[in-house]
C-alpha positions in Angstrom: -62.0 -129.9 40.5 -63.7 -130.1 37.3 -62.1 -126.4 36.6 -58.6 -127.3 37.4 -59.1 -130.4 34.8 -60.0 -128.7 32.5 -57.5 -125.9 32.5 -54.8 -129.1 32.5 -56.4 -130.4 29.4 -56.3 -127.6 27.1 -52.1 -128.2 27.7 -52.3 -132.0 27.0 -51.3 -131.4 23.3 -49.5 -127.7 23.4 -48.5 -127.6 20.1 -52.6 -127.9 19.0 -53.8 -125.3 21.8 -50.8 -122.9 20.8 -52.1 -122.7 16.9 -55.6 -122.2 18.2 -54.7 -119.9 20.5 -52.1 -117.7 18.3 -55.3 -117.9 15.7 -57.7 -116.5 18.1 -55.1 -113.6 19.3 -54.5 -112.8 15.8 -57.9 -112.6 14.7 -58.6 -110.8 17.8 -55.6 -108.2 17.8 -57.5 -107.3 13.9 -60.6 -106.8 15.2 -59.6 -104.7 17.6 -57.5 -102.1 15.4 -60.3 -102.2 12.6 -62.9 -101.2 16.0 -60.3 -99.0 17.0 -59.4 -97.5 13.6 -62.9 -96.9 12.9 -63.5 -94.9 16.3 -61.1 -92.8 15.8 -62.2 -91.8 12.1 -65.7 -91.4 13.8 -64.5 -89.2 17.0 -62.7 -87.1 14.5 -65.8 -86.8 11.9 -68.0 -85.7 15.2 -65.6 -83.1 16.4 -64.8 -81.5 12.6 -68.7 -81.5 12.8 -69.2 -79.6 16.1 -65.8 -78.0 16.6 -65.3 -76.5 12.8 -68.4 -76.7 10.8 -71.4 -76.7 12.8 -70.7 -75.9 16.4 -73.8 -78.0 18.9 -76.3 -75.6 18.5 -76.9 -73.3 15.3 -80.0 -70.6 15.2 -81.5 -69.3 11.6 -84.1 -67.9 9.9 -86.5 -71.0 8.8 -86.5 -69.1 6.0 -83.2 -69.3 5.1 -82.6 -73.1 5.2 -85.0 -73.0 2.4 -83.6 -70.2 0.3 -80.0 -68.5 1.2 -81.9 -64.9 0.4 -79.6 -61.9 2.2 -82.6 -60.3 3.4 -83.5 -63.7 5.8 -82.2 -62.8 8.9 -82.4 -64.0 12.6 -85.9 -62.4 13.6 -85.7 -60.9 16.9 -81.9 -61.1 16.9 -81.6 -59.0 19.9 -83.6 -60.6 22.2 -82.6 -64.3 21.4 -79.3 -63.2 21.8 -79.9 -62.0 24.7 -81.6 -65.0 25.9 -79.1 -67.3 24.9 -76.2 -65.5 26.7 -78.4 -66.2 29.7 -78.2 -70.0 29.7 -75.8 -71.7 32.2 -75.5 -74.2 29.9 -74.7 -72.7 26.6 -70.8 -72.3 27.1 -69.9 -69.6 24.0 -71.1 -68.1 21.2 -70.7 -66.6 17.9 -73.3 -64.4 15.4 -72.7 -64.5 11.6 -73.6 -62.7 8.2 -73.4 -64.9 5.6 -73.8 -64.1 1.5 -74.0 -66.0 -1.3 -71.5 -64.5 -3.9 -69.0 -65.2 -6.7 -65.5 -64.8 -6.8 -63.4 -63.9 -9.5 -60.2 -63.3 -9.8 -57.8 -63.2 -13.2 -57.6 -66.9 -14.0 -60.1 -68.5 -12.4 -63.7 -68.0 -10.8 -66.0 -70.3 -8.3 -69.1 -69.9 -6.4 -68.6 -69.3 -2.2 -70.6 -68.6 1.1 -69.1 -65.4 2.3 -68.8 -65.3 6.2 -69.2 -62.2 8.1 -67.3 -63.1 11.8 -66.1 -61.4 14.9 -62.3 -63.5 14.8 -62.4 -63.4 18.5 -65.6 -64.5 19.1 -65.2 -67.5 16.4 -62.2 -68.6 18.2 -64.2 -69.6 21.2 -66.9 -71.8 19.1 -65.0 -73.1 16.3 -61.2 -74.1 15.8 -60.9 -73.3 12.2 -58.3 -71.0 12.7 -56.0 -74.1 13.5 -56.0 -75.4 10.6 -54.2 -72.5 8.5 -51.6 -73.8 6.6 -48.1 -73.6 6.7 -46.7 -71.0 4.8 -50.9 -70.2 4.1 -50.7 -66.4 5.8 -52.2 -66.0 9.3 -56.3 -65.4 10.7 -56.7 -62.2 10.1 -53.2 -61.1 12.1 -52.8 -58.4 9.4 -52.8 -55.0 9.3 -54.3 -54.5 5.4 -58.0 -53.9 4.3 -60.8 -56.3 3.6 -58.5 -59.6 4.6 -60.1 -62.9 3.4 -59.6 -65.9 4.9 -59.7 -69.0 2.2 -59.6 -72.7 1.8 -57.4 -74.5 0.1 -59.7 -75.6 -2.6 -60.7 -72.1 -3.3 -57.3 -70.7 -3.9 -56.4 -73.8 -5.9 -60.2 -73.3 -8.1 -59.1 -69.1 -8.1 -55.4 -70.4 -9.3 -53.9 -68.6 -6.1 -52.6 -71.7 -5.2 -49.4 -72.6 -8.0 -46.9 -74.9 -8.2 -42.8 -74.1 -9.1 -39.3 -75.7 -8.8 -37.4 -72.9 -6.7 -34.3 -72.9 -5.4 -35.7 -73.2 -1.7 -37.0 -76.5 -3.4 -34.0 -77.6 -4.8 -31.7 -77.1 -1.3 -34.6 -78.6 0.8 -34.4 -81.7 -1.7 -30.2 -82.0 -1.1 -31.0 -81.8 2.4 -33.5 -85.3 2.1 -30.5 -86.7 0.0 -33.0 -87.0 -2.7 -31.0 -89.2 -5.4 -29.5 -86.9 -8.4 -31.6 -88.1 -11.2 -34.1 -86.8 -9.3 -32.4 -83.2 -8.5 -31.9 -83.0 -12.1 -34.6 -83.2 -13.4 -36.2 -81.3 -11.0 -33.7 -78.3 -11.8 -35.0 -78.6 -15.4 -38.7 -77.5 -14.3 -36.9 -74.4 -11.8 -38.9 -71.2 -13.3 -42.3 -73.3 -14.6 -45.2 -73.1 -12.9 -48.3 -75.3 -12.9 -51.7 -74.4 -11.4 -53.1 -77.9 -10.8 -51.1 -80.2 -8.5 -52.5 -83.0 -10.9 -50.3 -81.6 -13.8 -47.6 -80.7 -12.3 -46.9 -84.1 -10.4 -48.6 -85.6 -14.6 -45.9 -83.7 -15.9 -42.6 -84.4 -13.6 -43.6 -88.3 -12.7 -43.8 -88.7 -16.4 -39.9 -88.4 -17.0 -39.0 -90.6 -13.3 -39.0 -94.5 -13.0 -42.3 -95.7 -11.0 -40.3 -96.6 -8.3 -38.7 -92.9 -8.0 -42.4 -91.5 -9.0 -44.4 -93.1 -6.1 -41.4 -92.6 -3.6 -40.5 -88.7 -4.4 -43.5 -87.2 -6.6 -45.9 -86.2 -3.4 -42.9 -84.9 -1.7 -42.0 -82.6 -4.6 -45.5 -81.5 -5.1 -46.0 -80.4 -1.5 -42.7 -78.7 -1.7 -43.3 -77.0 -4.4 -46.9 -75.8 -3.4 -47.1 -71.8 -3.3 -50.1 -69.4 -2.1 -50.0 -65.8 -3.8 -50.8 -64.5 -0.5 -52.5 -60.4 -1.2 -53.5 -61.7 -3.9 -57.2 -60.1 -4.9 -60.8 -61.6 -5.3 -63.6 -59.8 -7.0 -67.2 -61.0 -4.8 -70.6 -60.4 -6.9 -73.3 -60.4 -4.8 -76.9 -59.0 -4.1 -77.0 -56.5 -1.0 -79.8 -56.3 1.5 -81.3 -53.1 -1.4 -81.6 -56.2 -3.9 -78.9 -54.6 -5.5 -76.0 -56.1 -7.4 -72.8 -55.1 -5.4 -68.8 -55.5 -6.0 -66.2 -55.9 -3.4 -62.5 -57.1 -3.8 -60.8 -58.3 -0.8 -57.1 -59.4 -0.3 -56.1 -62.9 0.9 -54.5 -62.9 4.4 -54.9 -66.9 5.1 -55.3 -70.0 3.7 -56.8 -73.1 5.7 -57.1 -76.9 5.2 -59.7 -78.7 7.0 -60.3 -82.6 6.9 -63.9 -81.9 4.9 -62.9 -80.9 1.2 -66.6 -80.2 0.6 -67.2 -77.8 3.8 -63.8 -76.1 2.5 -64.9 -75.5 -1.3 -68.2 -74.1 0.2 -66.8 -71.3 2.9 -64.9 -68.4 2.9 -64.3 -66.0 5.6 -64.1 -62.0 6.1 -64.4 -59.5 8.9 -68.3 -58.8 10.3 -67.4 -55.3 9.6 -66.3 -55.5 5.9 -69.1 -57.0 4.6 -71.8 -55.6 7.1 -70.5 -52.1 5.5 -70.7 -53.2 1.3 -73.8 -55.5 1.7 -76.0 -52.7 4.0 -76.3 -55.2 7.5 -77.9 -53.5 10.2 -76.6 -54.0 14.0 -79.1 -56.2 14.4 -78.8 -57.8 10.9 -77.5 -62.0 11.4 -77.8 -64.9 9.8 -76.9 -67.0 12.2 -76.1 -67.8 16.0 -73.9 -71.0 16.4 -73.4 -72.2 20.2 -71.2 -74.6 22.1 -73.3 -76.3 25.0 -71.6 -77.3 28.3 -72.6 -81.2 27.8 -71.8 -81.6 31.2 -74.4 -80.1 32.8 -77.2 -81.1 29.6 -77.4 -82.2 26.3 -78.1 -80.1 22.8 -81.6 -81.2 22.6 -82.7 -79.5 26.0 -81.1 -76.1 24.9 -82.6 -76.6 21.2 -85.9 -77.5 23.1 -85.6 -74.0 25.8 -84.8 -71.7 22.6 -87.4 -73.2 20.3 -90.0 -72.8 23.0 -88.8 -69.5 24.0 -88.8 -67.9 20.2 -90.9 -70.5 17.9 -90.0 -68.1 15.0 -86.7 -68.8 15.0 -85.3 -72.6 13.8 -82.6 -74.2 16.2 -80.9 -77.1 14.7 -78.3 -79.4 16.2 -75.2 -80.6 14.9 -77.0 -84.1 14.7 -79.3 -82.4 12.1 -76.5 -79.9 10.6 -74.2 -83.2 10.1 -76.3 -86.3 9.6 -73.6 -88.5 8.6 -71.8 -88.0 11.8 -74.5 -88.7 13.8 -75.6 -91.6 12.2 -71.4 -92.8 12.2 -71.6 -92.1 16.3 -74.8 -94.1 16.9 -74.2 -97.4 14.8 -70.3 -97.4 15.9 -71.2 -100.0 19.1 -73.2 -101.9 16.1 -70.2 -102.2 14.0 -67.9 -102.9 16.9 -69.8 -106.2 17.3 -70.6 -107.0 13.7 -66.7 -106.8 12.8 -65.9 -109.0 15.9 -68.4 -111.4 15.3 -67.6 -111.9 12.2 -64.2 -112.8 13.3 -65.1 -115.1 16.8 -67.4 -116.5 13.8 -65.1 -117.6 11.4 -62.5 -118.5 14.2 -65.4 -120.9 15.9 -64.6 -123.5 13.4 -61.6 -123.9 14.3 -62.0 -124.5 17.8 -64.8 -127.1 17.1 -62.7 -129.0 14.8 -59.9 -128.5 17.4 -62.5 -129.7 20.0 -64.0 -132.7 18.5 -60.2 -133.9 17.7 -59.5 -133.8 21.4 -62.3 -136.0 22.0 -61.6 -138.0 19.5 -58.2 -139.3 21.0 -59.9 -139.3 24.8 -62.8 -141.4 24.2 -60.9 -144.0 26.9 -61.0 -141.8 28.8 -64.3 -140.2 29.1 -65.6 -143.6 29.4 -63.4 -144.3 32.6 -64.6 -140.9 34.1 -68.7 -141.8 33.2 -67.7 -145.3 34.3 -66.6 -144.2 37.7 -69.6 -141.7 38.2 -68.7 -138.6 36.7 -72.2 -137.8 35.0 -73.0 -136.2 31.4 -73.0 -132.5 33.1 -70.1 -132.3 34.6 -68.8 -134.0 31.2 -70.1 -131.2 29.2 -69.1 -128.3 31.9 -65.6 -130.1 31.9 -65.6 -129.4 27.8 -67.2 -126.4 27.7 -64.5 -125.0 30.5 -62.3 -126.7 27.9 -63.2 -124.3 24.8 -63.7 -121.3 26.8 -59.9 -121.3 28.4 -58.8 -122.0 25.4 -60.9 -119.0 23.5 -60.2 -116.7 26.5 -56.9 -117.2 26.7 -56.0 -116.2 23.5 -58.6 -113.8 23.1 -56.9 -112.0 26.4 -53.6 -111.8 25.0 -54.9 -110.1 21.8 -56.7 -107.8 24.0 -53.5 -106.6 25.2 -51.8 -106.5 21.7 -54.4 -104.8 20.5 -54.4 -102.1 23.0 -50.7 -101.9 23.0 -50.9 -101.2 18.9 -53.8 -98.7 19.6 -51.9 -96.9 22.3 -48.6 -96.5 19.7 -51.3 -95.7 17.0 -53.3 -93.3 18.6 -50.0 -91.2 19.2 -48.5 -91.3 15.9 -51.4 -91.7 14.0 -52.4 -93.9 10.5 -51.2 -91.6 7.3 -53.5 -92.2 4.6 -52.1 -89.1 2.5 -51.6 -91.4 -0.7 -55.7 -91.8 -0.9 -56.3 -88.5 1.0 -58.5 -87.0 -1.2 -60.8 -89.3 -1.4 -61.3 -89.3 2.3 -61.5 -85.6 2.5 -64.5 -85.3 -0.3 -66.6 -87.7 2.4 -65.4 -85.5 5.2 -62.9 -88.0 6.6 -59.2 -87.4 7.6 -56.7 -88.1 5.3 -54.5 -89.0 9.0 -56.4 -91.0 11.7 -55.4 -91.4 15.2 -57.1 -94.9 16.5 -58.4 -95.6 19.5 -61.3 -97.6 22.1 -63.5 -97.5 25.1 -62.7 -99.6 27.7 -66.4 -101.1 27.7 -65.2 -102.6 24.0 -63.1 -105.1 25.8 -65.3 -106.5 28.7 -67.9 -106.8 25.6 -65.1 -109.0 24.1 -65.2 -110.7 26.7 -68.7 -111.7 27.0 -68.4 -112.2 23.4 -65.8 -115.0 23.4 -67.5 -116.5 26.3 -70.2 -117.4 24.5 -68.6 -118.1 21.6 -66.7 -120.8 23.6 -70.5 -122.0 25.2 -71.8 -122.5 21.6 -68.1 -124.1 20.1 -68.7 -126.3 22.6 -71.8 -128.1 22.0 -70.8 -130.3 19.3 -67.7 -131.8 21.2 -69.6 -131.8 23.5 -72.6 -133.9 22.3 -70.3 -136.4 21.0 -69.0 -136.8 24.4 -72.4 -137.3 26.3 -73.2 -139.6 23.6 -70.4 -142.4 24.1 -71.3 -145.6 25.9 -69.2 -145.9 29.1 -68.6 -149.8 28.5 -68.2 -149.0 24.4 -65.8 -146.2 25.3 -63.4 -148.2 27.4 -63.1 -150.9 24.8 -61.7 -148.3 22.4 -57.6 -148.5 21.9 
């Protein structure tokens, strides 16, 4: 009885109960696409961690943590290699060479981490070869000598990466319907080229209105981006002799990953090529990175079997290799519930104040009740009922909002492109695809359940504190 009264009196005054309840569904659909939005950019941090930079499990010379020397190879190679191919629950993996080296080319020159990899074998532990841009060459699907295999920032630090109006540029912008201010003056730059996007776009977006600027200058610039693929790099490095050693090789690809940092840091070539200029053994590897089968066990247990099984080698786990992430993944739940209580927080005061009016205008009432026998905890459960229908309710309805804005999200995905650099130097996508655990909502739940208990003590304490006799003298 006391339930169905008190699902009856949060629809005495509808027009009161609707604002709180289209308060708490709004605050409730935004807490949920916040939780949401940051889960996704976390999910997607982890698996650029595992999946493209670090793989789960990653074996090294301790040695060579603490000083990138050439000569700091996997002791033992043969053996732990063996070992780890033997392990049920190691799913793939992948040995590297890696060197330390400088490239050069005519107008430009940066420092890189030269990768030595088997393309077949690195396609089975990480997914880098994905994220080859368009028009960016292939991974390594060419039939020339020494192909390189460079990042985005490197060719734009080397000046392989340029920017110029052509006509391909000019016909793709008629086909947008681009307006003709805009055509011409994009005709005037046909034939320049730029080797910075920053000037280029500083350049053209100084002669267009803001409006026309902000609406057509990214376009343009992507547009007009252009990789000298072939083009050749000069490496200096130190060989296993100690010996200073030249190689060119020719770029066949250009990637893009979501980590601007991880991209400016790596370059790849074939195991071959640079075991043949830099003097590697067969035996000769920097590194061993493996994906585990976290089905059947976790990263630690295989760190823990390898570590045991060769202590002179150091096994590290992508939680080590990519602290950030880790942390990101752990504290997520902890966010979750700091961003919704924070919301439910602010939200409480308005169903207290909504509360305390309601009691306000049915202090006849309540006094008829207590004078008839109802007594002061069925009064309190009949409120409390009260502010938790009327929390719930809406809270329910923004569930399903929220999910429904996830689910539409989650397939086309949040473009942040306009800021996109900034989220690349931290290693987040520049496009984020939201979305939730179901657990999230029956925490909600809980959540606004006791959110409702607690709203509900100060109505509630002016209730149990009316005087029957008092209450029904009250117009």
């Amino acid at each position: 009885m006391i339930t169905a009264i008190s699902w009856k009196n949060v629809w005495r005054n509808k027009h009161r109960s609707m604002i709180v309840i289209v308060a708490v569904t709004l605050g409730t659909v935004a807490g949920v696409f916040v939780a949401g939005m940051m889960k996704g950019w976390s999910d997607q941090r982890v698996d650029a961690a595992i999946y493209t930079e670090a793989a789960h499990l990653k074996v090294q010379n301790p040695e060579y943590l603490n000083n990138e020397e050439i000569t700091y190879t996997i002791p033992n190679y043969n053996a732990v290699k063996t070992f780890i191919e033997n392990q049920s629950n190691i799913e793939k993996y992948t040995s590297r060479t890696k060197v330390v080296a400088m490239a050069a080319t005519s107008r430009g020159n940066t420092a890189v981490t030269l990768k030595g990899i088997n393309p077949d074998d690195e396609k089975k532990v990480s997914n880098l070869y994905e994220f080859i841009e368009e028009d960016g060459g292939s991974y390594f699907d060419v039939d020339y000598k020494n192909p390189i295999v460079i990042s985005d920032k490197t060719a734009e630090q080397l000046r392989i990466k340029t920017f110029r109006v052509t006509t391909e540029l000019i016909d793709s912008l008629k086909s947008l319907q681009v307006p003709e201010n805009v055509l011409a003056l994009t005709q005037e730059y046909e034939g320049r080229r730029f080797y910075s996007k920053t000037k280029f776009r500083k350049a053209f977006e100084s002669e267009l209105s803001k409006s026309d600027a902000r609406k057509y200058g990214a376009l343009i610039a992507e547009l007009a981006k252009n990789y000298q693929l072939k083009a050749k790099i000069v490496f200096t490095f130190t060989d296993m002799h100690g010996d200073l050693t030249y190689q060119s090789y020719r770029v066949c690809g250009i990637y893009k990953t979501s980590n601007t940092a991880f991209d400016a840091m790596n370059a790849f070539v074939l195991q071959d090529d640079l075991a043949r200029v830099a003097g590697f053994g067969p035996a000769d590897f920097h590194e061993i990175a493996a994906l585990i089968n976290l089905d059947n066990s976790t990263e630690k247990v295989e760190q823990l079997a390898i570590s045991t099984r060769f202590p002179e080698v150091n096994v590290m786990t992508w939680r080590e290799m990519a602290p950030d992430a880790a942390m990101l993944s752990d504290i997520m739940d902890i966010y979750y519930f700091i961003i919704m209580s924070i919301i439910f927080l602010a939200l409480a005061f308005g169903i207290v104040n909504t509360m305390l009016m309601s009691i306000m205008e049915r202090i006849k009432e309540l006094g008829m009740l207590m004078a008839i026998g109802m007594n002061k905890k069925k009064v309190f459960r009949m409120i409390m009922l009260e502010t938790v229908f009327l929390t719930l309710t809406g809270s329910l309805v923004g569930m399903g909002l929220g999910a429904l804005v996830l689910k539409i999200t989650n397939v086309t995905g949040l473009d942040f492109s306009s800021v996109g650099e900034g989220f690349e130097a931290f290693g987040y996508a520049a496009i984020v695809y939201p979305n939730i655990e179901w657990s999230f909502f029956f925490a909600i739940i809980v959540l606004v359940i006791v959110v409702g208990i607690l709203s509900s003590i100060s109505p509630a304490r002016k209730a149990l504190k009316l005087k029957p006799i008092d209450a029904l003298r009250t117009e």
